[in-house]
C-alpha positions in Angstrom: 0.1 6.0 -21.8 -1.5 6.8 -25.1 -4.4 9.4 -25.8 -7.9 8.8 -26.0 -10.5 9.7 -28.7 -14.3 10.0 -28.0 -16.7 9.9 -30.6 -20.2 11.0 -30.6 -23.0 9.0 -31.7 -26.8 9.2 -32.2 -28.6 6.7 -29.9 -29.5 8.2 -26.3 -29.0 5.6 -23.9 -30.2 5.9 -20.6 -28.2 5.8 -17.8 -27.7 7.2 -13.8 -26.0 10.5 -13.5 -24.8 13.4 -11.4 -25.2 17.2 -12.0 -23.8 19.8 -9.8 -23.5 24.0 -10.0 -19.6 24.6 -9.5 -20.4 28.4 -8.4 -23.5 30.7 -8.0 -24.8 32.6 -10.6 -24.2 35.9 -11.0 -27.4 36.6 -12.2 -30.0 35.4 -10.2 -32.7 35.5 -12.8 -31.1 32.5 -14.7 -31.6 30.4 -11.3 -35.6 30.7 -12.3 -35.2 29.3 -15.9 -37.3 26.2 -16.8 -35.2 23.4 -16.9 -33.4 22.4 -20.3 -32.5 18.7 -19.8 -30.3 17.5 -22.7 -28.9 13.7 -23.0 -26.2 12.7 -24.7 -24.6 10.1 -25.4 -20.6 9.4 -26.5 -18.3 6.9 -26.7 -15.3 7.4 -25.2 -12.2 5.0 -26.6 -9.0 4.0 -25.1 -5.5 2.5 -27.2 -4.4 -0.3 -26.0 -5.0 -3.6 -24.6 -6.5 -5.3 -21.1 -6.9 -8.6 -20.0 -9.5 -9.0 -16.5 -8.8 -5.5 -14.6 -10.5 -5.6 -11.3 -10.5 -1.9 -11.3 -9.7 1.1 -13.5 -6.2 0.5 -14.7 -3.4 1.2 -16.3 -1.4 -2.3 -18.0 2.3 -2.1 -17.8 3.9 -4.3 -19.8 8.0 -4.2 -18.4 9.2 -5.8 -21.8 8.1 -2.9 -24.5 8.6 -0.5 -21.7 4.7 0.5 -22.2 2.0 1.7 -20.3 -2.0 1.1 -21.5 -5.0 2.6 -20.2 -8.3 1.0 -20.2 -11.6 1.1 -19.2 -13.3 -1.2 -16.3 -16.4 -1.7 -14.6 -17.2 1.4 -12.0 -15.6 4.4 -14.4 -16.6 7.7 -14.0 -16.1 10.3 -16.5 -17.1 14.1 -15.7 -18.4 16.9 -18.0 -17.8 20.6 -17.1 -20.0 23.3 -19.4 -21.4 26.6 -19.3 -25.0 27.2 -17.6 -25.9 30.6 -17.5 -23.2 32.5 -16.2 -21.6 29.4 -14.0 -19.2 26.4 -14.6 -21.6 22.7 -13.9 -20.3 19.4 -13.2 -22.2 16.0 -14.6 -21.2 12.8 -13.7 -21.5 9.9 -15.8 -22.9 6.8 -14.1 -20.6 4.6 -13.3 -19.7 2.1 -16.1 -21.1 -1.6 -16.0 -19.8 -4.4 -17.8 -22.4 -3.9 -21.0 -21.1 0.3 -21.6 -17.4 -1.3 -22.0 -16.6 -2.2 -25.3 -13.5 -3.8 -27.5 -11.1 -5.2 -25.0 -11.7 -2.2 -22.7 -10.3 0.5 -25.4 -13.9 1.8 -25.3 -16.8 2.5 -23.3 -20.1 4.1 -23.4 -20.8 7.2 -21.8 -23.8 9.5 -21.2 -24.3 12.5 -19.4 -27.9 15.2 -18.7 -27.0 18.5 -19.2 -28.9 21.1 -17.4 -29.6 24.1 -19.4 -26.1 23.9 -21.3 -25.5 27.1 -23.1 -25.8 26.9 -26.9 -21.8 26.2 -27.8 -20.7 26.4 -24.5 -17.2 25.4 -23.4 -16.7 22.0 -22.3 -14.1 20.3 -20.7 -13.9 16.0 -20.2 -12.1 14.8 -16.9 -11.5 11.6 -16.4 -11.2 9.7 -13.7 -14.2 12.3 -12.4 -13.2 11.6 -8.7 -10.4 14.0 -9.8 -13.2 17.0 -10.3 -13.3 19.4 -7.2 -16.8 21.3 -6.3 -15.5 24.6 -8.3 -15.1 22.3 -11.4 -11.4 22.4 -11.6 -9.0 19.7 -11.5 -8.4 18.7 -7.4 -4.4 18.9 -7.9 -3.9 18.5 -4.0 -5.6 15.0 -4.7 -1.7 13.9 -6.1 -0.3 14.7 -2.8 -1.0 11.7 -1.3 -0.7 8.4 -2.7 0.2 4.8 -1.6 2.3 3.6 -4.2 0.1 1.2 -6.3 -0.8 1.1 -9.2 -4.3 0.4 -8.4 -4.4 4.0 -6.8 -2.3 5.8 -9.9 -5.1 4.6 -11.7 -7.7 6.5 -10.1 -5.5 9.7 -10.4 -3.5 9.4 -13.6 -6.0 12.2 -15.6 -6.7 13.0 -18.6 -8.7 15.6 -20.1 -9.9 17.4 -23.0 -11.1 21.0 -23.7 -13.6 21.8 -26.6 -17.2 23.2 -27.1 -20.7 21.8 -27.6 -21.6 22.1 -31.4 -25.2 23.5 -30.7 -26.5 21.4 -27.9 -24.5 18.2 -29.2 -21.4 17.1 -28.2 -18.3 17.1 -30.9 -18.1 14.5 -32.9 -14.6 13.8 -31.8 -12.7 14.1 -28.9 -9.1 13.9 -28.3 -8.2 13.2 -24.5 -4.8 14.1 -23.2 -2.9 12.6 -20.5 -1.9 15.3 -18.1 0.2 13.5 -15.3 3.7 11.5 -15.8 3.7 7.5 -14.3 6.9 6.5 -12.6 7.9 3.2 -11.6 10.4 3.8 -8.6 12.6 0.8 -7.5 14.9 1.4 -4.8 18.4 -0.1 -4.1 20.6 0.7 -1.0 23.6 3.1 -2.2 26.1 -0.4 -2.9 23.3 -1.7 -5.4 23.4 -4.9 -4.3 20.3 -4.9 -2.3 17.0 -4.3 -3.5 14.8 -2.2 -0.6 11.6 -1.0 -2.6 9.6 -3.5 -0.8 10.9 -2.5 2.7 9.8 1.0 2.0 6.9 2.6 4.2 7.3 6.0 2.6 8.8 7.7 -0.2 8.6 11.6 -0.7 9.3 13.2 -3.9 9.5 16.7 -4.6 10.7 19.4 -7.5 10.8 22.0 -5.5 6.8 23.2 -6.8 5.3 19.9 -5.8 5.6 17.6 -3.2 4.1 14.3 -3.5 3.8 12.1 -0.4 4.2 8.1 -1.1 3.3 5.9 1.5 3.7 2.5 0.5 4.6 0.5 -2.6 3.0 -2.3 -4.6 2.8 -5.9 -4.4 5.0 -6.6 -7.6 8.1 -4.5 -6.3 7.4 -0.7 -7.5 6.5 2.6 -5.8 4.2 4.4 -8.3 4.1 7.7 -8.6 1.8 10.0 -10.8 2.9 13.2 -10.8 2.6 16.5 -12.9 5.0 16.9 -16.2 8.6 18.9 -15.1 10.9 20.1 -17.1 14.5 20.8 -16.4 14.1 20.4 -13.1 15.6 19.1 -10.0 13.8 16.0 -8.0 14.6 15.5 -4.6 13.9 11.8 -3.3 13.8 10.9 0.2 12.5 7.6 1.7 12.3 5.4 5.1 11.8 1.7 6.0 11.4 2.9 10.0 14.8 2.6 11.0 16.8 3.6 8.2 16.3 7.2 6.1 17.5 7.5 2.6 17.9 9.9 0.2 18.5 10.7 -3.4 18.4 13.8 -5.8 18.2 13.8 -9.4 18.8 17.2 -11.7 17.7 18.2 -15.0 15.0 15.5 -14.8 11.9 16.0 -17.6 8.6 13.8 -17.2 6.5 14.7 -19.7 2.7 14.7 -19.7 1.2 10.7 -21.0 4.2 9.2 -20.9 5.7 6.4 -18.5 9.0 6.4 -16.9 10.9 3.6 -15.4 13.3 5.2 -12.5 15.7 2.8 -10.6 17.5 5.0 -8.0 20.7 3.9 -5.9 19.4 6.0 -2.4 22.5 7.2 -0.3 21.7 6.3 4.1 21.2 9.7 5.1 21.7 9.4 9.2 18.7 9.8 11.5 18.1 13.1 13.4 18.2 12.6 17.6 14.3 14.1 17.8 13.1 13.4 21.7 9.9 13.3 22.9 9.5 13.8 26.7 13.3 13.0 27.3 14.2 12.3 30.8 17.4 11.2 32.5 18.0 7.0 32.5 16.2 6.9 29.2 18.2 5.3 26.3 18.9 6.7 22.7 17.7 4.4 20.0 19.2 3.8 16.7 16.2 5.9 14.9 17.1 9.0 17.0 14.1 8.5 19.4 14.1 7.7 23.6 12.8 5.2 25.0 12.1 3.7 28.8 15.8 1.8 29.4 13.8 -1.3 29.8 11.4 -0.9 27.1 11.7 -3.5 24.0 13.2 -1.4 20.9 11.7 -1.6 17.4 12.6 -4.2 15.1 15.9 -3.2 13.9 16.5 -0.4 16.2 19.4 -0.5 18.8 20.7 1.0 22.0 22.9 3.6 21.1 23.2 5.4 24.8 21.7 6.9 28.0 20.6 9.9 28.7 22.6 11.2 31.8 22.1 15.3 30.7 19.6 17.4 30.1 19.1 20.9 29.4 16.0 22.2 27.8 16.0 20.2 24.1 19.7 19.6 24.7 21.8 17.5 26.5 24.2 14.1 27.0 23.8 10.7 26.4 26.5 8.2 27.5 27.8 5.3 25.5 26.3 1.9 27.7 30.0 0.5 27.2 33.8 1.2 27.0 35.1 0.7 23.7 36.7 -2.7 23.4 40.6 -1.7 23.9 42.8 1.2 25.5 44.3 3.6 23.2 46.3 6.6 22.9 44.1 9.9 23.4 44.5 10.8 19.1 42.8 7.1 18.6 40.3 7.8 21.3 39.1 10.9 19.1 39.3 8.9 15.6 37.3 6.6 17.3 34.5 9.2 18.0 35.0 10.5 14.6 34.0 6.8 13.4 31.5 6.0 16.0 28.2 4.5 14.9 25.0 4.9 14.5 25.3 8.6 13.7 23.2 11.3 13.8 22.2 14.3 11.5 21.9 16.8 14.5 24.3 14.8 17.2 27.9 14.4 17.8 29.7 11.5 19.1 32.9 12.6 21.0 35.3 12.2 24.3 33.6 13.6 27.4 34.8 17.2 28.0 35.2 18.2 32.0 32.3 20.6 31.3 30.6 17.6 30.0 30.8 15.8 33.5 30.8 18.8 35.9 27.2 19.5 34.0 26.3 15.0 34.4 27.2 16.2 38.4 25.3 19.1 38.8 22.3 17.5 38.2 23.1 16.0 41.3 24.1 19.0 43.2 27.5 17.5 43.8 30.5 20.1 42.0 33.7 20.1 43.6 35.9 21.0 41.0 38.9 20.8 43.2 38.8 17.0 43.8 36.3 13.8 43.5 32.9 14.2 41.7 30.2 11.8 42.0 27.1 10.7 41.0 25.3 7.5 43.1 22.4 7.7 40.1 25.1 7.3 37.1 25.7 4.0 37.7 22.0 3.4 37.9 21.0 5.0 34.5 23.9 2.7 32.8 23.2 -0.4 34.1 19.5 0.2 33.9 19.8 0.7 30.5 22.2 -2.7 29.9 25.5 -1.4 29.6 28.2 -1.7 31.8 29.6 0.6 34.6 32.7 2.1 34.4 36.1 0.3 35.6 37.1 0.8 39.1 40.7 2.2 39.6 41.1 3.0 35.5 41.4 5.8 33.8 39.7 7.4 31.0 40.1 9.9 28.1 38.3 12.9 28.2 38.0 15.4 25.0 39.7 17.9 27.4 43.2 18.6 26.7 45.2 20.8 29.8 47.7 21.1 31.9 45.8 20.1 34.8 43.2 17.4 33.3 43.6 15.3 30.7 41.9 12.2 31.9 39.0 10.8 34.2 40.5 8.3 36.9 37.6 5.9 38.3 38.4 5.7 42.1 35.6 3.6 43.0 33.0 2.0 40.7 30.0 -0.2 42.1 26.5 -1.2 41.2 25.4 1.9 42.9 28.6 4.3 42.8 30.6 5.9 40.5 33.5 8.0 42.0 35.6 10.0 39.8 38.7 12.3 39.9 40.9 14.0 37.1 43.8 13.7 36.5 46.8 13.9 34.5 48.3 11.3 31.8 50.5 11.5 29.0 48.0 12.0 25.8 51.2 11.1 23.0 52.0 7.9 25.3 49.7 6.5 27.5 46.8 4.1 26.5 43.4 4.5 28.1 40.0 3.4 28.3 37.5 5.0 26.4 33.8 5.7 27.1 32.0 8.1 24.6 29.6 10.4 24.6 26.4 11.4 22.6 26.1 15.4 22.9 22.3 16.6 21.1 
């Protein structure tokens, strides 16, 4: 981005505008003043080049690394000055075809000014969507964008801040960009895979402003425009629906008017298990979120297990199959160190007795002495599409004592799970494995 110069000239051409009071007058005998309409008329010039912008833009061009801005039909430019004792907004009209000049580096400009004050302060903003009703810069406007560049345009400001020279406007006017463009593209953490255009939203924050992305362009970039930083830390985070990223960047500097290209290598950062309405039999997606057990998952979301626990926000989820061999009890646990699809805020491990005395009590069924069982367990797994447990089998539990160190399946039927503990050799023996999800 380069800075723009206005110049002032002497024909008064007449065109639509808008004129607002930003604030009330503190006096209220200037509010009776007859009306002091001055016109005038400026031409407002932009560096660079364009060739058929639809709207507003900004001209990237990859090679030089360079970012143009230009005028196009339907600019707005607005004025802030001194009436009286209050700040007042006009509005340009809106641009047409005939008010842009030399390839779009200039346009035409004019603007009624209601009872300016002789020298007052003045202050350009462009674009003038960017102007709040207190005549100030809308900065909450940047929190939300949708990753074009289409919409940067329409918030990438610039602004200048001089006086009237009488009742005239300066014969020259320097704008400033204020904001930083960045061109984000997004590889998973190997680099081998571009996912920029997978990307439904991308949230960047320095710790002082948080800018909320949701989308990205057409050509394969998230734009951002954000305010210049300095030294500072930029925390990147970023989703496609099923899979969360993540990415931080320190002693980062975006200066004001310039434009930044920003390829980023985002780590997977593992879902958080957030439930809404959870209730036993549901399964466990992939993304962290329950679902009916017959309900069709997301694209790219799996099963990951059924709830057969609940207490208040926490609870159990059981894995809908035994892992694929027996093992000693030490690769049992490695394999629960390993399981997939993890979670930020859940644990993958061997069942505990606690674990299944709280499945049973659900059921009203404790006998810690001898069998517990559950006639809805196998129900909830197979429901959900996994596979009951093996009759006449045993099974690891996380639980190491001297009186249980394992889960023997007595009796296992569509309907029927009947379980006993008992005691096996954890150094030695090979068992099955079925794991658990505790949130």
């Amino acid at each position: 981005m380069k800075k723009i110069t206005s110049f002032c000239i002497a024909a008064l051409v007449a065109m639509g505008v808008i004129v607002a009071a930003c604030s009330k007058a503190e006096n209220p005998g200037s509010e009776i003043l007859q009306a002091n309409i001055v016109t005038v008329t400026t031409t407002v010039g932009f560096y660079g080049n364009v060739e058929e912008h639809a709207t507003k833009a900004l001209d990237i061009d990859y090679v030089a690394k360079t970012l143009t801005k230009t005028f196009a039909v339907g600019d707005q430019v607005a004025l802030t000055y001194r009436s009286g004792e209050v700040w007042v907004k006009a509005v340009s009209g809106p641009l047409t075809g005939n008010d842009i000049t030399n390839g779009g580096k200039s346009a035409k400009l004019t603007f009624e000014l209601v009872n300016p004050n002789e020298n007052s302060e003045l202050r350009f903003i462009y674009p003038a969507s960017m102007v709040d009703e207190s005549c100030n810069v809308d900065k909450s406007r940047l929190a939300t964008q949708n990753g074009t560049l289409s919409e940067v345009a329409g918030k990438d400001l610039a602004s200048s801040d001089t006086n009237l020279e009488g009742l005239a406007l300066p014969a020259d006017v320097t704008l400033r960009n204020d904001h930083a463009i960045i061109s984000f593209t997004l590889k998973d953490a190997s680099g081998a895979y571009d996912i920029t255009g997978t990307i439904t939203r991308m949230v960047v924050s320095d710790g002082t402003d948080t800018y909320d992305v949701t989308g990205h362009d057409t050509d394969g970039h998230i734009y951002v425009a954000i305010r210049p930083v300095s030294d500072a830390t930029i925390h990147i985070t970023a989703t496609d629906g099923t899979k969360d990223y993540a990415k931080t960047l320190t002693g980062k500097k975006y200066d004001a008017g310039q434009f930044y290209q920003q390829g980023l290598k985002m780590a997977e950062v593992a879902p958080s298990v957030s439930l809404t309405n959870p209730d036993l039999g549901q399964v466990i997606g992939s993304d962290g979120k329950n679902y009916p057990a017959a309900a069709t998952l997301p694209e790219g979301v799996t099963k990951a297990a059924v709830i057969v626990y609940l207490n208040g926000s926490n609870g159990l989820a059981l894995a809908l199959n035994d892992e694929t061999s027996t093992m000693p009890w030490a690769d049992a646990n490695t394999v629960a160190t390993n399981a997939t699809p993890k979670f930020s805020n859940a644990t993958w491990r061997l069942p505990t007795i606690q674990d299944w005395w709280n499945i049973f009590e659900k059921e009203g069924d404790i006998d810690p002495e001898h069998a517990i069982s559950s006639s809805e367990l196998a129900g909830y797994i197979l429901g959900a599409g996994g596979s009951n447990f093996q009759a006449h089998q045993h099974y690891w539990l996380g639980t190491v004592s001297s009186g249980h160190n394992v889960l023997y399946v007595n009796e296992a039927r569509a309907d029927f799970v009947d379980v006993v503990f008992d005691i096996m050799d954890k150094d030695k023996d090979h068992l099955h494995v079925r794991l658990c999800l505790a949130f």
